[in-house]
Backbone bond lengths (Angstrom), bond angles and torsions (degrees), N, CA, C in turn:
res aa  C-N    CA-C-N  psi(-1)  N-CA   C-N-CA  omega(-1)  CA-C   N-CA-C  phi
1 X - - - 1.436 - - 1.526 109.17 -
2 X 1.284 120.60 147.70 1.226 133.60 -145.89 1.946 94.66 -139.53
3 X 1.531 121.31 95.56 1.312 122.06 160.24 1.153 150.48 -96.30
4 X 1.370 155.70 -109.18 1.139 164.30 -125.68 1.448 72.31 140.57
5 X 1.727 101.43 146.27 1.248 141.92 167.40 1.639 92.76 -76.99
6 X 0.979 130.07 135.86 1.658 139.35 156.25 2.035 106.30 -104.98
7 X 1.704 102.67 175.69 1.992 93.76 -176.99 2.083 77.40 -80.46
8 X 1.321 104.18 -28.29 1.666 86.61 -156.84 1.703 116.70 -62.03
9 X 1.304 95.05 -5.61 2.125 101.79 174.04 1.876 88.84 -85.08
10 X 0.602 161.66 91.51 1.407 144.68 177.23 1.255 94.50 -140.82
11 X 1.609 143.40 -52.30 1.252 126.95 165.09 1.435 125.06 -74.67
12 X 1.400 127.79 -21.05 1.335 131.72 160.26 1.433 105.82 -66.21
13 X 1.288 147.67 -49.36 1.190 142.08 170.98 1.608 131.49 -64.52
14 X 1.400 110.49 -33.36 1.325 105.56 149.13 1.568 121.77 -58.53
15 X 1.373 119.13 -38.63 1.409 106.59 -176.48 1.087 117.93 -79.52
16 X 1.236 119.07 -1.14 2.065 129.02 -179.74 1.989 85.56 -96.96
17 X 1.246 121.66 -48.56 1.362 98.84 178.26 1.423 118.97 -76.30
18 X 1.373 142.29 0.68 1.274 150.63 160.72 1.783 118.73 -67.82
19 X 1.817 84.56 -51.57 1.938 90.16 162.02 1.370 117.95 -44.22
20 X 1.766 108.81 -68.02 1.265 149.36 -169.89 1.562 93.06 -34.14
21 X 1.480 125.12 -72.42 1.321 136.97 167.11 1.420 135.41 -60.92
22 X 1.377 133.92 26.12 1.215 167.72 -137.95 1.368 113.87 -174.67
23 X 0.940 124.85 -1.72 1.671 128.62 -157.64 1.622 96.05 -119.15
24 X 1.489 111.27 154.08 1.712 119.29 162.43 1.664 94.84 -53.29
25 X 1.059 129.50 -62.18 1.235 107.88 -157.19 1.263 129.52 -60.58
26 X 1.647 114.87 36.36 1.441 104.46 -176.64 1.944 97.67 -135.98
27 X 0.902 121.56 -146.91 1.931 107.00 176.13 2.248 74.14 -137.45
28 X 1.249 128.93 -8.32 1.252 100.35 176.11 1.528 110.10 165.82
29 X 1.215 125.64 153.06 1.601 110.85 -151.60 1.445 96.92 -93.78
30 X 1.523 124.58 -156.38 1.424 119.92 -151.24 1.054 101.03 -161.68
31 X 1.362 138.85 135.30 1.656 142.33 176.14 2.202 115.71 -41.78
32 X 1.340 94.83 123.15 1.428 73.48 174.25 1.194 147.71 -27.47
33 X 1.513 92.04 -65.12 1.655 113.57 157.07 1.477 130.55 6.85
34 X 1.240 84.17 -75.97 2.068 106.51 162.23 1.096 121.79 -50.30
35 X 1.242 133.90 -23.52 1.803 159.71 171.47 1.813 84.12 -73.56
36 X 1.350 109.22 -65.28 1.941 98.12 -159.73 1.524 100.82 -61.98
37 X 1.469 121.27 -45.68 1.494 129.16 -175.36 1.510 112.15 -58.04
38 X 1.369 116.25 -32.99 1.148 108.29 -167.95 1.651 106.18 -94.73
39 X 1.337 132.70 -14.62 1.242 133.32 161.61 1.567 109.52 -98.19
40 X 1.346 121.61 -4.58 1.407 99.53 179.05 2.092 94.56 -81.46
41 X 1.418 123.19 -48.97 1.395 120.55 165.62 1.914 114.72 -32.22
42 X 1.298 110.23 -48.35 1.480 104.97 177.49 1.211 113.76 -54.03
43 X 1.551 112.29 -52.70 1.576 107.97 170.61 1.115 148.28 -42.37
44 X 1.979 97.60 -46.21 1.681 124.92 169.04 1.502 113.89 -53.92
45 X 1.411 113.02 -22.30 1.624 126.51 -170.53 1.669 96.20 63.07
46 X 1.459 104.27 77.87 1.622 111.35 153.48 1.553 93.85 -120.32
47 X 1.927 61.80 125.42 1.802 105.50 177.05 1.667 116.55 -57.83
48 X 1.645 111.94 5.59 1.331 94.85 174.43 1.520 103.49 -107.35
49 X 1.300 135.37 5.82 1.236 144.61 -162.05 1.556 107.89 -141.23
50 X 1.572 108.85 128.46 1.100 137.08 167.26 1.808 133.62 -128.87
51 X 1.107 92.15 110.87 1.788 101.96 -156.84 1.682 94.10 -103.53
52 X 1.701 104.53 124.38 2.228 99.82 177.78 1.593 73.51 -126.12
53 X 1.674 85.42 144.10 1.987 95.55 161.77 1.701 90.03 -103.09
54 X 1.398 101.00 144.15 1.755 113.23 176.96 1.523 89.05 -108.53
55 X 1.631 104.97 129.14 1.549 125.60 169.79 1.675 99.01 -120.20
56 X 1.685 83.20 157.08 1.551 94.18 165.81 1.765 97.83 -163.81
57 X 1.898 97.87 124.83 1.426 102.98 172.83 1.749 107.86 89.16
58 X 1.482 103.62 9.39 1.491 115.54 -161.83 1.497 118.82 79.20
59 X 1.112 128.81 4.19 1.180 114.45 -156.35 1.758 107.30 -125.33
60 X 1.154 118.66 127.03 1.862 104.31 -176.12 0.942 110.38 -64.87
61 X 1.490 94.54 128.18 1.650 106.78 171.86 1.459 108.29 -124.56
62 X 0.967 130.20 10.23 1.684 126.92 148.50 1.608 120.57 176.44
63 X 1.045 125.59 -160.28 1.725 126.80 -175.72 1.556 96.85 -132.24
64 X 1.274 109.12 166.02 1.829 118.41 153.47 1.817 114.10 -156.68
65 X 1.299 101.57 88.09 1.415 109.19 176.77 1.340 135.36 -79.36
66 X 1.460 125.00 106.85 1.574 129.40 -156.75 1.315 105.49 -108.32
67 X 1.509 120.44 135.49 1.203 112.38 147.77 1.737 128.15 -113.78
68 X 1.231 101.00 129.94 1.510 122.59 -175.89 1.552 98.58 -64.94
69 X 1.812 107.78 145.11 1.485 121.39 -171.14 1.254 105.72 -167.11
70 X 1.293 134.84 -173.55 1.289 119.45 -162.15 1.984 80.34 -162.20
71 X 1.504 92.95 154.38 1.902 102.27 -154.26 1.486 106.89 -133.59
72 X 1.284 141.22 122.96 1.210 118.53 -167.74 1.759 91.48 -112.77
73 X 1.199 135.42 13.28 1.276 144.37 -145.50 1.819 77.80 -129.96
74 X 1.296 130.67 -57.29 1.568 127.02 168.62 1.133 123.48 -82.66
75 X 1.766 117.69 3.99 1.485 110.23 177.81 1.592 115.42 86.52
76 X 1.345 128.70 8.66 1.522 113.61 -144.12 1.126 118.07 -179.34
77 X 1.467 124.62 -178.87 1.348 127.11 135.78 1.136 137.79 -32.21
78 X 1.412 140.50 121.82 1.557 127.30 170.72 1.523 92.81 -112.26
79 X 1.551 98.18 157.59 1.359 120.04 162.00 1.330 108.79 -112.68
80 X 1.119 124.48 122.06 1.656 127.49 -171.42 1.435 85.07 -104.43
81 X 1.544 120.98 117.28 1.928 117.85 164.66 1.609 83.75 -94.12
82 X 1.818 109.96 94.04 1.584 120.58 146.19 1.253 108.16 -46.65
83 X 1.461 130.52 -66.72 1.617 105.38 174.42 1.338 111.00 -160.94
84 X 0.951 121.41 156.66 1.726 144.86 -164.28 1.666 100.01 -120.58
85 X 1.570 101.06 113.48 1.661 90.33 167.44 1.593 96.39 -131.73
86 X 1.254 147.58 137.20 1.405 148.22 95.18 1.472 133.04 -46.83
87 X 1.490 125.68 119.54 1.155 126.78 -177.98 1.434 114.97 -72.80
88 X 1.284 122.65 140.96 1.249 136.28 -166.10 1.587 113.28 -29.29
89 X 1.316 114.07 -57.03 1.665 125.42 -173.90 1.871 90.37 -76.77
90 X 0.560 108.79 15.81 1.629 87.74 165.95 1.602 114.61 -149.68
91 X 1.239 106.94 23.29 1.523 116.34 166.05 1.886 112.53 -88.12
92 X 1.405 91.00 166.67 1.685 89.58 -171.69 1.677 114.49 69.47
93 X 1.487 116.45 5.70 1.577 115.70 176.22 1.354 99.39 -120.70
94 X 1.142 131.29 59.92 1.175 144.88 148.85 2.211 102.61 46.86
95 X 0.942 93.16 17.00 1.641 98.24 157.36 2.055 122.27 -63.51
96 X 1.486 96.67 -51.37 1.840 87.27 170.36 1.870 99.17 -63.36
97 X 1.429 142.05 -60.46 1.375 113.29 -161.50 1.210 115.33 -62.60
98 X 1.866 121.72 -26.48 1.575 116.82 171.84 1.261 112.59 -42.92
99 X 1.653 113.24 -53.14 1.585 123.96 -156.04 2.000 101.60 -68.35
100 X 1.593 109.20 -31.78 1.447 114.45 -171.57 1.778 103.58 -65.07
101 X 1.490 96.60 -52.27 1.773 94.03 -177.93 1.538 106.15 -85.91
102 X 1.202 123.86 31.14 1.409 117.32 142.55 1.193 108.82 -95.33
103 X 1.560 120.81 -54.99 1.649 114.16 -179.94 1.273 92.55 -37.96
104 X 1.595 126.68 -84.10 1.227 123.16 -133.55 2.003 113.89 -55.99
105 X 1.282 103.78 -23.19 1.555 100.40 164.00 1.111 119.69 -78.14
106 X 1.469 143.46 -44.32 1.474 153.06 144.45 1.246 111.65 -5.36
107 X 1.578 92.21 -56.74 2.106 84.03 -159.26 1.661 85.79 -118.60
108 X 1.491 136.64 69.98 1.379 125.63 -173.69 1.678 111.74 -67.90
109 X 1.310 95.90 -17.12 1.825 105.35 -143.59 1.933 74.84 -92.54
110 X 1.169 141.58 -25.42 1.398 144.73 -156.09 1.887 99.20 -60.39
111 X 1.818 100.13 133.76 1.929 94.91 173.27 1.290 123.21 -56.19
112 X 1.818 97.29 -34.71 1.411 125.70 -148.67 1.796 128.24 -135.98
113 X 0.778 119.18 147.56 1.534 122.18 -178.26 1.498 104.93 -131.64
114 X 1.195 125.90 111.68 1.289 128.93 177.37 1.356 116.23 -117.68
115 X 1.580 130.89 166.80 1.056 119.99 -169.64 1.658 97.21 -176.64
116 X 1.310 119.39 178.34 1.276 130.81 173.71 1.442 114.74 -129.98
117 X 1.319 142.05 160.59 1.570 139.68 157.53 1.604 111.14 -144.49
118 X 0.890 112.85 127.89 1.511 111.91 158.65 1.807 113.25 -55.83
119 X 1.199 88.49 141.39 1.791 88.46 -164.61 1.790 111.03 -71.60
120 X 1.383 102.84 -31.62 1.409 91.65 173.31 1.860 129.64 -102.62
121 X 1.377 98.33 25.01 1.420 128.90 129.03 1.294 156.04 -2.96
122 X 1.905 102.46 -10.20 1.245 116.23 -149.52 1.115 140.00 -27.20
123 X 1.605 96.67 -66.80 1.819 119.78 167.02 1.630 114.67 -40.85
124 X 1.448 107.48 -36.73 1.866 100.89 175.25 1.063 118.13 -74.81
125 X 1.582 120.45 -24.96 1.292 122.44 -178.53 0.944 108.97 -76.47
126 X 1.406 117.46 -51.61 2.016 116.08 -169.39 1.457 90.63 -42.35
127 X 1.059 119.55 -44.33 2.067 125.41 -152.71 1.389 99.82 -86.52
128 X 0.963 123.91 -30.88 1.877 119.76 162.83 1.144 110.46 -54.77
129 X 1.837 111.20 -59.51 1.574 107.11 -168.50 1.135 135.24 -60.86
130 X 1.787 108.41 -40.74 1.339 119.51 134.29 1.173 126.91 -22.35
131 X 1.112 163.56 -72.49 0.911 167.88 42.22 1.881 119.60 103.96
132 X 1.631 85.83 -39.14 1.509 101.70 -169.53 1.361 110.37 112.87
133 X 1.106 139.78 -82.59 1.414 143.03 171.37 1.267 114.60 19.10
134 X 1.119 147.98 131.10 1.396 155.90 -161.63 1.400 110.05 -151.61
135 X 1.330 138.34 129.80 1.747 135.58 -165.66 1.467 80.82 -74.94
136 X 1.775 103.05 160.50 1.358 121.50 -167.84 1.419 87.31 -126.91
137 X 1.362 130.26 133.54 1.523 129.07 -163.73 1.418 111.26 -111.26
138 X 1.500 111.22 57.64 1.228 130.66 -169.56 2.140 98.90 -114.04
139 X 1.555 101.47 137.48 1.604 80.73 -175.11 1.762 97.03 -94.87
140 X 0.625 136.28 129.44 1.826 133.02 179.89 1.344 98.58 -72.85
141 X 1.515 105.38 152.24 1.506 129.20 174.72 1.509 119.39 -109.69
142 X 1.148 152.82 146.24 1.644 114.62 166.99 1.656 94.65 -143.23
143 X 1.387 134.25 150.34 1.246 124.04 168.38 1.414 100.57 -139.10
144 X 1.675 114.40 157.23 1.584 106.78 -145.33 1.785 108.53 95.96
145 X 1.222 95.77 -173.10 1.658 114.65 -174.72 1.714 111.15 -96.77
């Protein structure tokens, strides 16, 4: 099952973003802080942020937090997937392609699907490429944290 973030996930979801940030799949973890900011906005309902907890069996088995943007380079809507986590025991059960063909019905009308991976990443990549996803050969800049 595939939700909306509620305030009552707020300690289950911090601790999937604490995993999430602790894990190879990231280049390095991140001040809590950013955990309260980034779910206290989910709560406020800013329209650029969309937080789903992914369950299976009732039980959380990961998050996928997007932020919505708009692209004049794609014509459109983008969906930025900021991040995709599955918790360890529930990877390999086909929970990331559930969570993909929900986006992709969710946001049908969207130009774009964007995303990030750490390159040695494997398992996300196979499931990106699948997926469609193709590297975008742009080098990113970022200033700030």
């Amino acid at each position: 099952m595939i939700r909306r973030y509620e305030a009552s996930d707020r300690s289950t979801v911090t601790e999937m973003l604490d995993e999430f940030y602790h894990s190879p799949a990231v280049l390095h973890p991140i001040p809590r802080a950013h955990f309260e900011k980034t779910l206290n906005a989910a709560e406020a309902g800013n329209p650029c942020v969309r937080l789903y907890v992914i369950e299976s069996g009732g039980r959380p088995a990961g998050y996928a937090l997007l932020a919505l943007t708009f692209s004049n380079e794609a014509g459109g809507d983008v969906v930025w997937l900021d991040e995709i986590y599955i918790r360890p025991e529930f990877q390999g059960k086909g929970l990331g392609n559930e969570f993909f063909d929900f986006l992709e019905k969710e946001f049908a009308s969207a130009a774009r699907f964007r995303l990030e991976v750490e390159a040695d990443n494997e398992g996300a990549v196979r499931l990106y490429k699948r997926r469609g996803f193709r590297p975008l050969e742009y080098v990113q800049f970022i200033k700030g944290e």
